[in-house]
C-alpha positions, 0 to 999 in steps of 0.5 A: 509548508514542510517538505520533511516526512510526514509519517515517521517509520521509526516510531513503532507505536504509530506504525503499528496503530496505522498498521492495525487500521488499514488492515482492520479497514480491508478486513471489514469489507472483505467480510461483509462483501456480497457473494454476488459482487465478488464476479463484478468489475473492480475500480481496476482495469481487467480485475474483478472484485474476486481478481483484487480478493486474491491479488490481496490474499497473495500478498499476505501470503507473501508476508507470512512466507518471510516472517516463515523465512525470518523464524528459518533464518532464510532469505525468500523470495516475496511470492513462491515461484515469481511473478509468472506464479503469483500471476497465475494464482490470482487467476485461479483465486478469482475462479473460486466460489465467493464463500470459498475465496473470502474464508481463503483470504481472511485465513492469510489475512488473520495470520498476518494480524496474528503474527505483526499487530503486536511486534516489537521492534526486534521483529521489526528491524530483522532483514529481510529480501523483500523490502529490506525490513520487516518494518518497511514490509508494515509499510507496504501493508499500510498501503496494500490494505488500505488502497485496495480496500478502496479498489472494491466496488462499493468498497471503502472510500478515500474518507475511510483512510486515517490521517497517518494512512494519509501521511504515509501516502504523501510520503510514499508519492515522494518518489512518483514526482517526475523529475522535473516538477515539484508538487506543493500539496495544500491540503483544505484545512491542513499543512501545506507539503511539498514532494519533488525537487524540480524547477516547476512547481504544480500546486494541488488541492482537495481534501487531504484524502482525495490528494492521497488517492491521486497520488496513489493512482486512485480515483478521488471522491471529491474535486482535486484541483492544480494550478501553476503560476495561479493558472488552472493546469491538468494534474500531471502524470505520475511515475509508476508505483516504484518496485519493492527494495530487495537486499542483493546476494551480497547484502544477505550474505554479509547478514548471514555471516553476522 
C-alpha cells in the first residue's frame, strides 16, 4: 500500500504524454459527436451536450489567454471578464448550430495543442495566475479533457482513460477527503492507495478506473464497492472539486520585479 503520489508533475515527459492523451481523448469525440446530440441531455445535471462543448471551448480559450499573458509578461485573469461572463458565454455557446460550435470549439482546442504538446520545461515552470504554473494548467487540462470527455452522452467512458489519467485523479482526490476519514483505495489487480488523514478508514473497490470516476463526481461503469471494519457502508460523500490556486497580488508582483 502507498499513500505517496502517484502521477508525479515534475516529470515533463509523462506529463505531456498524459496531456496529449486526455486531449486526443475529447477531441476524438467532439469530432465525430452527432449534430443531433449536441441539444440532447448530458451526464451533467441542466447541461446539455452543447452546454459541456462550450463549458470545454471556454476553458481552452482561458488556457490560450494566459499562455497570451505569459508572451505579454502579464498576469490575466482564467476567463475574460469573470465567472458571471464565462457563465454567459456557455450559454450563448450552447445556442449555437452543432456544426458551428464543434468547428468553434476544435478551433480553441487545436491551439492549445498547438502551443503545449511539445513544452519544454521553461514554459512549464513560467508563473502564471491561474493555477500558479503553467505545469499545474497541463494538470487541470488532464482532468478538464478527459473527465468531460466522459460527461457527453454516448461519449468515452472511464475504461478510455489511461492508467496516468487514472493516477492523477487519485492524486487530485487527495484533497476531496472529508477530514475525517481516510480512503484506502484498492484497486482489482493493482496497488493499494491510500488518500486522507482521518481516524476512520473507508476501503473502496473496483476497477481502477471506475474508482477514478467516483472520485472525480463521476458515474462509474462497473460496480464500486466500501466497507469499513469488513461491513458493507455507502461510499461517502466527497467535498467539493477544490477552486484553482491563483497567485495573490503580492506573489505577481515580486515575480515582476525578478
Amino acid at each position: 500500500m502507498t499513500s505517496a503520489p502517484l502521477f508525479d508533475p515534475q516529470d515533463t515527459a509523462r506529463l505531456i504524454s498524459t496531456f496529449r492523451d486526455a486531449l486526443g481523448l475529447y477531441k476524438k469525440y467532439l469530432e465525430r459527436y452527432p449534430a443531433e446530440g449536441f441539444g440532447q441531455k448530458s451526464t451533467l445535471p441542466e447541461w446539455t451536450n452543447a452546454h459541456v462543448i462550450a463549458h470545454v471551448d471556454g476553458f481552452s480559450r482561458g488556457v490560450l489567454n494566459q499562455l497570451d499573458a505569459i508572451a505579454n509578461h502579464e498576469f490575466r485573469d482564467f476567463y475574460e471578464g469573470g465567472q458571471d461572463e464565462r457563465n454567459r458565454r456557455i450559454e450563448l455557446g450552447a445556442l449555437m448550430q452543432p456544426e458551428a460550435l464543434r468547428e468553434r470549439a476544435l478551433e480553441s482546442l487545436n491551439g492549445v495543442a498547438a502551443q503545449l504538446s511539445d513544452a519544454d520545461d521553461a514554459l512549464l515552470n513560467t508563473p502564471t495566475r491561474f493555477q500558479g504554473s503553467v505545469r499545474r494548467i497541463m494538470l487541470a487540462c488532464i482532468r478538464e479533457y478527459a473527465v468531460h470527455s466522459i460527461d457527453l452522452t454516448k461519449g468515452a467512458q472511464p475504461i478510455d482513460w489511461t492508467q496516468d489519467m487514472v493516477r492523477h485523479f487519485f492524486d487530485f482526490a487527495q484533497a476531496r477527503v472529508p477530514e475525517a476519514l481516510k480512503l484506502n483505495l484498492q484497486p482489482v489487480g493493482g496497488q493499494a492507495h491510500t488518500i486522507g488523514t482521518g481516524a476512520r478508514t473507508i476501503v473502496v473497490q473496483g476497477m481502477d478506473f471506475d474508482i477514478a470516476a467516483w472520485l472525480t463526481g463521476r458515474q462509474p461503469s462497473g460496480q464500486v464497492r466500501a466497507t469499513a471494519a469488513a461491513d458493507g457502508v455507502t461510499l461517502p460523500e466527497l467535498l467539493p472539486w477544490p477552486k484553482p490556486v491563483l497567485l495573490t497580488p503580492d506573489e505577481e508582483r515580486a515575480l515582476a520585479a525578478n
